[in-house]
C-alpha positions in Angstrom: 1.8 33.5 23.6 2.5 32.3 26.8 5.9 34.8 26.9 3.0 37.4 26.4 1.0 36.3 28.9 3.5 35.9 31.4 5.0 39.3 30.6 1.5 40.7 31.3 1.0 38.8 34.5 4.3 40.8 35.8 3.3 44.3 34.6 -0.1 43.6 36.7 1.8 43.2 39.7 3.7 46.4 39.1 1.0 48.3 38.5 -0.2 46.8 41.9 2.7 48.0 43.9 2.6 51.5 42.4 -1.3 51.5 44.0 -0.3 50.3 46.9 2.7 52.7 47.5 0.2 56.1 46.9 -1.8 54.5 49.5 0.8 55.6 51.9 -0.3 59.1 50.9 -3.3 59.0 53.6 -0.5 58.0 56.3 1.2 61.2 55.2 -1.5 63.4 55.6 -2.0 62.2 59.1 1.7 63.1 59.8 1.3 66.5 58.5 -1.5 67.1 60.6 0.2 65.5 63.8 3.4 67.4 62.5 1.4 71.1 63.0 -0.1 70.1 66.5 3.4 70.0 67.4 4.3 73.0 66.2 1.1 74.7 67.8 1.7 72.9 71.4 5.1 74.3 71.2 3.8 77.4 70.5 6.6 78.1 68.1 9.6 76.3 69.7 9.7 73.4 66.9 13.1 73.3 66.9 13.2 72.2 70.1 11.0 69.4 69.6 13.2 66.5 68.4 9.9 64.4 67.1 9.3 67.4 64.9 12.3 67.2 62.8 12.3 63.4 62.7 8.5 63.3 61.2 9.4 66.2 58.8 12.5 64.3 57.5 10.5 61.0 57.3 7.9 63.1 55.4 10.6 64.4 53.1 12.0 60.6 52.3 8.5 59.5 51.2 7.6 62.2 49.3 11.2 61.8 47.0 9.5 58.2 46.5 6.4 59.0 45.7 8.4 61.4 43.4 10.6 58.0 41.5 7.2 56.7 40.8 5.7 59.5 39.3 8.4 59.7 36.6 7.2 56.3 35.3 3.7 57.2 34.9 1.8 60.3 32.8 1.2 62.7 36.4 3.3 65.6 36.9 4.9 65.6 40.7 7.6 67.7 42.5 8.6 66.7 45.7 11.0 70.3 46.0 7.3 72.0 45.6 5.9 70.2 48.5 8.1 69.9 50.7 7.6 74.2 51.6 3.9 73.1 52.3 4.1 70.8 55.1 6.3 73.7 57.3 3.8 76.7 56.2 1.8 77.2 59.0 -1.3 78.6 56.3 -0.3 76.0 53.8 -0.4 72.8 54.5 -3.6 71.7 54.6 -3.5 72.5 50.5 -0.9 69.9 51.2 -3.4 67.7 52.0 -5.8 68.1 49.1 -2.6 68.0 46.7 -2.3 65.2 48.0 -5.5 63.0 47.9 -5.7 64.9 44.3 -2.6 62.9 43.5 -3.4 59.5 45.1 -7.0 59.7 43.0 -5.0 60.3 39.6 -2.7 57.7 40.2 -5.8 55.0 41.5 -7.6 56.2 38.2 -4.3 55.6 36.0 -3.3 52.2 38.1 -7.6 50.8 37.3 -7.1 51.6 33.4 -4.0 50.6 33.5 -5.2 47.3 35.1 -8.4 46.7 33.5 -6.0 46.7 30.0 -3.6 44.5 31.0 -6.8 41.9 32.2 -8.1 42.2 28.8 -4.6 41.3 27.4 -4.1 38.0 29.7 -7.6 37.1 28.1 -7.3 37.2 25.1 -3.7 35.5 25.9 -5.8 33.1 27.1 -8.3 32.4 24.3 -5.1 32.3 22.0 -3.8 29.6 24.2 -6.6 27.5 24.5 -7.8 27.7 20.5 -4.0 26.6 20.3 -4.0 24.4 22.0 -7.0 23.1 20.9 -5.6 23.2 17.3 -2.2 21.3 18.6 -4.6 18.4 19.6 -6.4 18.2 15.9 -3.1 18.4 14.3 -1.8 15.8 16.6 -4.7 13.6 15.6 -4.5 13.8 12.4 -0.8 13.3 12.7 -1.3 10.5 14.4 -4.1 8.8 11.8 -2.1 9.5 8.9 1.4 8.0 10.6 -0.7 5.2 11.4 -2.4 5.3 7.1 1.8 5.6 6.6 2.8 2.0 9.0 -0.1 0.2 7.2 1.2 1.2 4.5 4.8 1.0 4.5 4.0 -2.9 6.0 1.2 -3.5 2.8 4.7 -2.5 0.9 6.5 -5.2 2.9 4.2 -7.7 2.5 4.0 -7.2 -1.2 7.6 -7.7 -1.2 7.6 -11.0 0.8 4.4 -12.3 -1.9 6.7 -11.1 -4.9 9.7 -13.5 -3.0 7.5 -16.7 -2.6 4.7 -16.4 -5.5 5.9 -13.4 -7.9 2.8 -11.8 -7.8 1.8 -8.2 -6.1 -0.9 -7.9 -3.3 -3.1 -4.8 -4.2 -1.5 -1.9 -2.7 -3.5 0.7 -0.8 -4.4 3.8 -2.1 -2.9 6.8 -0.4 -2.9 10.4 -0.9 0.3 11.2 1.5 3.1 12.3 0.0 4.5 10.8 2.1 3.6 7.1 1.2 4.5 8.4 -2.3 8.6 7.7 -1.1 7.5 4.5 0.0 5.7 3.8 -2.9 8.6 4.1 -5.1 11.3 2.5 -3.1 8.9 -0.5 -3.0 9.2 -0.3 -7.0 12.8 -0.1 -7.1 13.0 -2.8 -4.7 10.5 -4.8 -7.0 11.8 -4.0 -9.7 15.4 -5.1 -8.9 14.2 -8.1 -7.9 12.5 -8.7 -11.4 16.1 -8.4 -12.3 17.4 -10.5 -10.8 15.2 -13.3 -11.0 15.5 -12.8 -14.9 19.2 -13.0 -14.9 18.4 -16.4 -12.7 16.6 -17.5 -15.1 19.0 -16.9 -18.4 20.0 -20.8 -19.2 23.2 -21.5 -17.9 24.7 -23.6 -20.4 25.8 -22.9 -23.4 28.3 -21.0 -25.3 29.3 -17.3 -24.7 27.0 -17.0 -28.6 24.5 -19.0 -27.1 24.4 -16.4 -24.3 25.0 -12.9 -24.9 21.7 -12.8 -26.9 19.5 -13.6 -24.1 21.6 -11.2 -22.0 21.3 -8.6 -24.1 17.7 -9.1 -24.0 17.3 -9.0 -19.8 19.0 -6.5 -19.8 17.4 -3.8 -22.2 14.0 -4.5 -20.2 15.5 -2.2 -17.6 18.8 0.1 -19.2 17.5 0.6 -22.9 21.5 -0.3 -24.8 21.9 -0.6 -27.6 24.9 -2.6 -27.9 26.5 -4.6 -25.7 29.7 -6.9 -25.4 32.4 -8.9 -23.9 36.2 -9.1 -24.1 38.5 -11.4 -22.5 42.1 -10.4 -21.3 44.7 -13.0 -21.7 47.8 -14.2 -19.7 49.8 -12.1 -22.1 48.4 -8.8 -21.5 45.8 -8.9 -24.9 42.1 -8.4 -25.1 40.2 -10.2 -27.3 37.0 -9.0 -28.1 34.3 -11.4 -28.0 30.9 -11.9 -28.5 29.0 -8.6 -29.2 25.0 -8.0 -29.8 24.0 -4.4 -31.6 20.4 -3.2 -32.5 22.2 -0.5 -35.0 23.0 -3.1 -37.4 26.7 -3.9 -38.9 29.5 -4.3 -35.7 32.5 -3.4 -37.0 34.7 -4.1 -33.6 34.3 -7.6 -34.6 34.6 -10.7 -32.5 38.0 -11.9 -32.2 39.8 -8.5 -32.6 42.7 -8.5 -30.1 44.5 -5.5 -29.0 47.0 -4.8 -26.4 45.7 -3.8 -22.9 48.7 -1.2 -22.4 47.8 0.4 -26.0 44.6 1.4 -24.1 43.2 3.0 -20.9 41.5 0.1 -19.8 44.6 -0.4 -17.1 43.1 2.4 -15.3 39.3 0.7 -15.1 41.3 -2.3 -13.5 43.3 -0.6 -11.2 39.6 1.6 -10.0 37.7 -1.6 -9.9 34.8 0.4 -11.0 32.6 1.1 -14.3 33.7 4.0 -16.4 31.3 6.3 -18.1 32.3 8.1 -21.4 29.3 10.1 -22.4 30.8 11.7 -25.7 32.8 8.9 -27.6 33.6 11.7 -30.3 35.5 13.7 -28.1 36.9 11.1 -26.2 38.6 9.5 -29.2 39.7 13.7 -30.5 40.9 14.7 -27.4 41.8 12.0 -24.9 42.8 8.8 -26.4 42.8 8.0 -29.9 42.2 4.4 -30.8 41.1 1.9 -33.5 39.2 0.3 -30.8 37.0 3.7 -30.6 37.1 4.5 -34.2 35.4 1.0 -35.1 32.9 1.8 -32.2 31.9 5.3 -33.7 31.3 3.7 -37.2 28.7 1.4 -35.8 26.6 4.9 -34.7 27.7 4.4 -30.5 28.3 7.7 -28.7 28.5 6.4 -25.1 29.3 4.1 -23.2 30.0 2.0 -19.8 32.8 -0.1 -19.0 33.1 -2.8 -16.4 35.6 -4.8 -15.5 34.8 -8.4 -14.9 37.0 -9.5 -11.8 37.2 -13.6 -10.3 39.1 -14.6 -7.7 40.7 -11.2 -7.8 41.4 -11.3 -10.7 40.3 -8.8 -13.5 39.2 -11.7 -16.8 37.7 -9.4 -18.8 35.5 -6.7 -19.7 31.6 -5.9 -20.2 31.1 -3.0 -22.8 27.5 -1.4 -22.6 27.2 1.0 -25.8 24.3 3.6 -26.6 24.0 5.6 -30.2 23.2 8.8 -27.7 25.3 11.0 -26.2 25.1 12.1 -22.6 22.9 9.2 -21.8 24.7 7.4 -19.5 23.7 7.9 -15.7 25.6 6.9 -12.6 22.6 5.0 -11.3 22.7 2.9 -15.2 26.7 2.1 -13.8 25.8 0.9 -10.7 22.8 -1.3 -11.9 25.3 -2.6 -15.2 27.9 -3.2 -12.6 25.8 -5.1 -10.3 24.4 -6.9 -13.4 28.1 -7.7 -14.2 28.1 -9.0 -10.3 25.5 -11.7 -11.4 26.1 -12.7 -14.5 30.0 -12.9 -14.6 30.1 -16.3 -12.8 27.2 -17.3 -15.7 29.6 -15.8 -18.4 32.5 -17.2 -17.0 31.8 -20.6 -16.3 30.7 -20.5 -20.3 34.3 -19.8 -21.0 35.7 -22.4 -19.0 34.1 -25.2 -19.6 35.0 -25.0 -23.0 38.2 -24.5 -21.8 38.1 -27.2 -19.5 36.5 -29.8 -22.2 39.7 -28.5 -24.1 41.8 -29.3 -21.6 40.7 -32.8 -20.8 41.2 -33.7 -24.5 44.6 -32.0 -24.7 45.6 -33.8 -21.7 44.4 -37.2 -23.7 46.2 -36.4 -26.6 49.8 -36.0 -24.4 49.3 -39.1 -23.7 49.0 -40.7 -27.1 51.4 -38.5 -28.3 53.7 -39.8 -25.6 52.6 -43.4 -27.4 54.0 -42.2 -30.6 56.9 -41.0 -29.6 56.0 -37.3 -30.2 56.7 -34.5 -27.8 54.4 -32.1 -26.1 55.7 -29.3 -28.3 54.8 -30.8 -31.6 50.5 -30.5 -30.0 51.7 -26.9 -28.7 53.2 -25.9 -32.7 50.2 -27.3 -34.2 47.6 -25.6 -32.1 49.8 -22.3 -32.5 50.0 -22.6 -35.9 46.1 -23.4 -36.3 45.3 -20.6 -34.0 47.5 -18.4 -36.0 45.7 -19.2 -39.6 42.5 -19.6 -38.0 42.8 -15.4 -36.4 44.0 -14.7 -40.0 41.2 -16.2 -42.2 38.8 -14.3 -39.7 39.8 -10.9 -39.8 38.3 -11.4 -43.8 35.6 -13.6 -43.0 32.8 -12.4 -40.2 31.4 -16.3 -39.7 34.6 -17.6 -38.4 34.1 -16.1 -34.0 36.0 -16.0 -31.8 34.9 -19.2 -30.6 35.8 -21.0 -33.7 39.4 -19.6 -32.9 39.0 -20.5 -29.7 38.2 -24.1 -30.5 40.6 -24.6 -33.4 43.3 -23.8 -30.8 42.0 -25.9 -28.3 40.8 -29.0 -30.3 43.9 -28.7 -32.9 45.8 -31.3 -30.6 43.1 -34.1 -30.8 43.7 -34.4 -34.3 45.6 -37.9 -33.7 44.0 -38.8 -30.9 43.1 -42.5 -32.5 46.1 -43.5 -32.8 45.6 -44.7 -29.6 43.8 -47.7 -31.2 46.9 -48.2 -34.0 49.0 -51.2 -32.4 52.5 -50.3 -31.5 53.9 -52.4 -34.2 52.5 -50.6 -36.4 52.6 -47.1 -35.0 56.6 -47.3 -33.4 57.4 -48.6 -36.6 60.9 -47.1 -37.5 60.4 -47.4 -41.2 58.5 -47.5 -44.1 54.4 -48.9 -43.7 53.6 -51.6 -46.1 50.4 -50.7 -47.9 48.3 -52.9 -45.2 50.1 -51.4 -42.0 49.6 -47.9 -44.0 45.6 -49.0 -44.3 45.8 -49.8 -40.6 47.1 -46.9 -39.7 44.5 -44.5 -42.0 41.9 -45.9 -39.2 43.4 -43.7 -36.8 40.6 -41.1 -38.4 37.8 -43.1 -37.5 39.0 -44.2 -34.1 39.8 -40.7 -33.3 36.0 -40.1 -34.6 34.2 -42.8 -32.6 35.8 -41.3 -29.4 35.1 -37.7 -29.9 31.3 -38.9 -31.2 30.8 -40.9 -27.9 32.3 -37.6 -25.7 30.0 -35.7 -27.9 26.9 -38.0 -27.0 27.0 -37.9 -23.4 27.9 -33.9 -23.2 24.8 -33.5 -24.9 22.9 -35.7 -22.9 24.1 -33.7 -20.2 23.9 -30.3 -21.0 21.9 -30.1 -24.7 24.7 -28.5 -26.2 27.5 -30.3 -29.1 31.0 -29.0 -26.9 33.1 -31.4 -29.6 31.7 -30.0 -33.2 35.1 -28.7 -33.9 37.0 -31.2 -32.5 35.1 -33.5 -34.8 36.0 -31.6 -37.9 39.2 -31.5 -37.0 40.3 -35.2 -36.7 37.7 -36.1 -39.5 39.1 -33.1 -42.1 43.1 -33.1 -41.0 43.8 -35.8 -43.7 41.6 -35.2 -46.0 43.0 -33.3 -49.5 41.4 -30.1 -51.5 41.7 -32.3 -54.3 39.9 -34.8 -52.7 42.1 -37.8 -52.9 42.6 -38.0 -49.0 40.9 -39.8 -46.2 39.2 -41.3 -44.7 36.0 -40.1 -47.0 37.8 -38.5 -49.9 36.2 -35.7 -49.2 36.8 -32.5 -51.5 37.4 -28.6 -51.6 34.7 -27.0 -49.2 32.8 -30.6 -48.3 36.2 -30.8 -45.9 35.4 -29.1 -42.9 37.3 -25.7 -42.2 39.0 -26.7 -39.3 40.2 -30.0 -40.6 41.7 -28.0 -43.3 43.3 -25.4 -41.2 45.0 -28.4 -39.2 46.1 -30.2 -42.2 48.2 -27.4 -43.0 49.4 -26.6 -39.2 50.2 -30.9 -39.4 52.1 -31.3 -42.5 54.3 -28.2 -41.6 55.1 -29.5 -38.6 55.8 -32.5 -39.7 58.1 -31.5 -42.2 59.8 -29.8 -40.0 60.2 -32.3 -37.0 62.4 -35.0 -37.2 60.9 -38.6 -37.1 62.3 -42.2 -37.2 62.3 -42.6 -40.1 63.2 -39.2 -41.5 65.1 -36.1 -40.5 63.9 -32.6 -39.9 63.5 -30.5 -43.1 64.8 -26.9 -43.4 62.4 -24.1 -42.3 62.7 -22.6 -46.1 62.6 -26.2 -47.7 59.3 -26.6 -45.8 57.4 -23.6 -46.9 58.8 -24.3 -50.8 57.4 -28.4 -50.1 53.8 -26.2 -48.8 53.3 -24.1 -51.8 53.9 -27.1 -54.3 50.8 -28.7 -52.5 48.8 -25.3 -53.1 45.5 -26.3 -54.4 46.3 -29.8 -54.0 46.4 -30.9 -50.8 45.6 -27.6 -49.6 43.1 -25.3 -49.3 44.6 -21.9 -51.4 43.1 -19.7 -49.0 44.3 -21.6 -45.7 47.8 -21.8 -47.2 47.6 -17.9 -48.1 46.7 -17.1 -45.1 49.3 -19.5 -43.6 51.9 -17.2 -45.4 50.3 -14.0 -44.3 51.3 -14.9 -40.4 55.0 -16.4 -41.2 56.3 -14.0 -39.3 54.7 -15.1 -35.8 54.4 -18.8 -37.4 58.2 -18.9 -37.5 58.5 -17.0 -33.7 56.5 -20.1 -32.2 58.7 -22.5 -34.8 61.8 -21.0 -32.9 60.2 -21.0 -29.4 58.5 -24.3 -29.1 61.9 -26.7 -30.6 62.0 -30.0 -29.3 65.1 -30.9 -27.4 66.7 -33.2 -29.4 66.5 -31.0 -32.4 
C-alpha cells in the first residue's frame, strides 16, 4: 500500500510537469506575434532579418515538444500542421487560438487527471492508517497472549520443580492457545518420565533376579502395555541363558534356563549396533529371515513382536532384555527408546542381583579351596563336582519347570561347599592315610553339621542384612550330599524326596568323583568301572531320576572328566 501510494505520488508530479510545459504555450503566442511585427517592419525582407529565423526555429523546437507530450495523453497534435501557420501572413493568429484551445484541453485533462490520482493517495492513506491501526491490535494481542504463553510455560516449570521435591502437581492454568497446548504436553512427557523413573527407584533392590522381574514387569506395563517380558545372560563361552521371564498370556514355553549359542542367532548383530531391535511380525521373521527354536517357542506362547536390548557394563554386552507383545506391528520407535532407557536404569539393579549371588558364591568357593587344600584335595576335584552338579542339575530341568535357572545357578555355585566342615574334623582324623575306626568314622560324619552351623550363621546375618536367605541351596547341599534314597545315610537318615534336591544331585556328582580320584588310601577307579559301581547304587543310594539324568549328559560329564584331571593322575 505504501508502493501504491508512492507510485501515485510520482504520477502527480508528472502530470504536473506536463501542465507546466503547455504553459509555455502563452510564451509562444507572444513570439508569433513579435515574429509577424518583424516581418511587417521589414516590409517583406524577413530573410534578411537574422532574429526572424532564429525565433521561427525556436518556435519550431517547442512546438516538436509540445508534440512528445501529446502522444502520451488522449489530444490529437501535429506540430508539421502548425508550423505553416506561424509564416502565413493571414493565418497565424488561428495559430493563436489553436493554441490556447490546446493548452485549455490539456489543463482540463492534467485537473482530472490530478484530482484522481488525489483520491487514490487518500484512500492509500485510509488503507494505511486502518493498517496500521490493525498492526497495533494484533501486536497487542500478540503481545498478551505471549505473555498468557511465559506464565504459562513457567506454571509448567514450576509444576515440574513441585513434582521433584513433593511429587505433587500445582494446578495448571487454563489456556485456550494452541499454543500452550505443545507446552502442555511436553510438560506431561516430562512428568510422566519422571513418574518412571522414580518407580524404577523405587523397585527393591535386593533380591533375586525371581524376586525382581515381577515388580519390573509391573513398572513397566504402567507406561508400554507388554505383555511378556525377559532376561538372558550371555556367558564367557559365547551361550545365552535365558533367564527369568514374566507373561500375561499364560504357559512360557522359552523356559528359564534354556541356553543357546549366541552365533546360532542374530543377536551378534544387536551387540555390535548397541541399539534395541524391533521385529514387528515374528511370523515372518522366523519364515523368512531366521529360523530358530528360540522364535518358534516364542510364537507358541501367542508373541508377535518384539524389542530387544542389549544390556552392556563396563563395555561389556552381559546380557539381554526381551520385551514381547501378542500384537503385531505394535512396536514404536518411541516404545525402543523409552525400553532402552528403562534398560539404562535398571540394568545396574538387575545386575547387581546377579552378582551378588555370584559373589556370595564366590566367597564360599574360595573357603572351600582352602579346606580342600586341608584335605589334601585339589581345586579340580570342587571344579568336577560343580560341573557335574551343574550338568544333572540343567538336565533334570529341561523336564521339570520348578527347577530355574537359579537353582542351576546355585547348584553350580554352592556344589563346592558340600565339605566345607571338614574344617572342624582334626587332621588326625581327616589326613588319615587309612582306614577310620568306627569312632574316627563318627567324627568325621560331623563334618555335615559343622558344615551346617557355618552356612546357618552366614545365612543369619545375610538376612539380617538384606531380608533375603542367599544360602538355601547351599544348605541343602551339605545337609543332603550324604544322605541315601534309601534313607540309611546321614547325618538325619533322611529318605527319598525328604532329602533335599540339591543334596541329591551332589551326592551323585561326589561319589563319581570320588570313585574316580585317587586318594590315600585308594587308587583311582576306571571311568567305565565307575559308572557300572553308580548304577548298582540306583535306587539305593541314589535318587533314580538324578542318576538317569546323570547318564543322559555322559557325554559332556566325561569332556569335563577329561578336562579337569588332576596332575598326578
Amino acid at each position: 500500500m505504501l508502493l501504491l501510494f508512492g507510485l501515485a505520488s510520482l504520477r502527480l508530479a508528472y502530470y504536473e510537469k506536463i501542465a507546466n510545459d503547455f504553459s509555455k504555450i502563452n510564451a509562444m503566442v507572444l513570439e508569433v506575434g513579435k515574429l509577424h511585427n518583424l516581418y511587417h517592419d521589414s516590409k517583406g525582407q524577413i530573410q534578411e532579418v537574422p532574429e526572424y529565423a532564429e525565433t521561427l526555429s525556436k518556435l519550431s523546437k517547442e512546438l516538436r515538444e509540445l508534440e512528445k507530450y501529446s502522444s502520451q495523453i488522449p489530444i490529437t497534435f501535429s506540430s508539421d500542421e502548425m508550423l505553416p501557420l506561424i509564416t502565413d501572413e493571414y493565418q497565424y493568429l488561428r495559430f493563436a487560438t489553436i493554441l490556447k484551445d490546446l493548452q485549455r484541453k490539456v489543463e482540463n485533462w492534467v485537473y482530472d487527471r490530478v484530482r484522481f490520482v488525489n483520491k487514490l493517495k487518500n484512500v492509500a492513506l485510509y488503507i494505511i492508517i486502518a493498517s496500521l491501526g490493525s498492526m497495533v491490535v494484533v501486536l497487542l494481542f500478540i503481545w498478551r497472549s505471549f505473555k498468557h504463553y511465559l506464565e504459562y510455560v513457567q506454571q509448567s516449570m514450576e509444576n515440574i520443580d513441585s513434582f521433584l521435591e513433593h511429587e505433587k502437581l500445582k494446578t495448571q492454568l487454563k489456556s485456550t492457545l494452541k499454543e500452550t497446548e505443545g507446552v502442555r504436553e511436553s510438560t506431561e512427557k516430562i512428568i510422566n518420565e519422571l513418574k518412571f523413573d522414580k518407580e524404577l527407584l523405587n523397585i527393591p533392590t535386593v533380591g533375586t533376579l525371581e524376586d525382581i522381574v515381577p515388580n519390573i514387569f509391573e513398572t513397566l506395563n504402567k507406561y508400554v502395555n507388554v505383555d511378556r517380558i525377559a532376561f538372558a545372560f550371555l556367558d564367557e563361552l559365547g551361550n545365552v541363558i535365558a533367564e527369568t521371564a514374566v507373561s500375561k498370556a499364560g504357559e512360557i514355553r522359552l523356559r528359564s534356563g534354556f541356553v543357546y549359542r549366541l552365533d546360532h542367532t542374530t543377536l551378534s548383530k544387536i551387540i555390535e549396533n548397541r541399539h534395541p531391535r524391533i521385529i514387528n511380525d515374528l511370523q515372518h521373521y522366523y519364515e523368512n529371515v531366521h529360523k530358530s527354536e528360540v522364535t518358534r517357542l516364542i510364537l507358541e506362547e501367542g508373541m508377535r513382536s518384539s524389542i530387544t536390548v542389549p544390556i552392556f557394563v563396563n563395555h561389556r554386552c552381559i546380557g539381554f532384555f526381551f520385551v514381547n507383545s501378542t500384537k503385531a506391528n505394535f512396536f514404536t520407535e518411541e516404545n525402543a527408546s523409552r525400553i532402552e532407557r528403562f534398560v539404562r536404569i535398571i540394568k545396574g539393579l538387575i545386575y547387581n542381583s546377579y552378582i551378588n549371588q555370584e559373589l556370595i558364591a564366590t566367597t564360599a568357593r574360595t573357603f572351600a579351596d582352602i579346606v580342600e587344600k586341608k584335605d589334601l584335595e585339589t581345586g579340580e576335584h570342587l571344579t568336577r563336582v560343580s560341573m557335574y552338579s551343574y550338568l544333572i542339575a540343567s538336565r533334570l530341568a529341561k523336564d521339570d519347570d520348578r527347577l530355574t535357572p537359579k537353582f542351576i545357578r546355585e547348584v553350580l555355585w554352592f556344589s563346592p561347599l558340600h565339605d566345607i566342615g571338614k574344617v572342624g574334623i582334626p587332621d588326625k582324623i581327616l589326613l588319615k592315610p587309612g582306614k577310620l575306626t568306627k569312632e574316627e568314622f563318627e567324627i568325621m560324619k560331623t563334618h555335615v553339621i559343622i558344615g551346617e552351623g557355618v552356612l546357618q550363621k552366614m545365612s543369619k546375618n545375610l538376612i539380617s542384612k538384606v531380608g533375603i536367605d542367599f544360602m538355601k541351596t547351599a544348605r541343602d547341599v551339605i545337609i543332603g550330599h550324604h544322605e541315601k534314597w534309601d534313607g540309611s545315610g546321614y547325618p538325619y537318615g533322611l529318605k527319598g524326596e525328604q532329602i533335599p534336591l540339591a543334596g541329591r544331585i551332589v551326592a551323585v556328582a561326589d561319589v563319581f568323583d570320588a570313585l574316580t580320584s585317587r586318594r590315600p588310601y585308594k587308587p583311582a577307579f576306571k571311568f567305565e568301572t565307575a559308572l557300572k559301581m553308580l548304577r548298582q547304587d540306583r535306587g539305593k543310594r541314589f535318587d533314580p531320576v538324578v542318576l538317569d539324568a546323570f547318564f543322559d549328559v555322559l557325554d559332556e560329564v566325561k569332556r569335563t572328566y577329561e578336562l579337569h584331571q588332576d596332575k598326578d593322575r
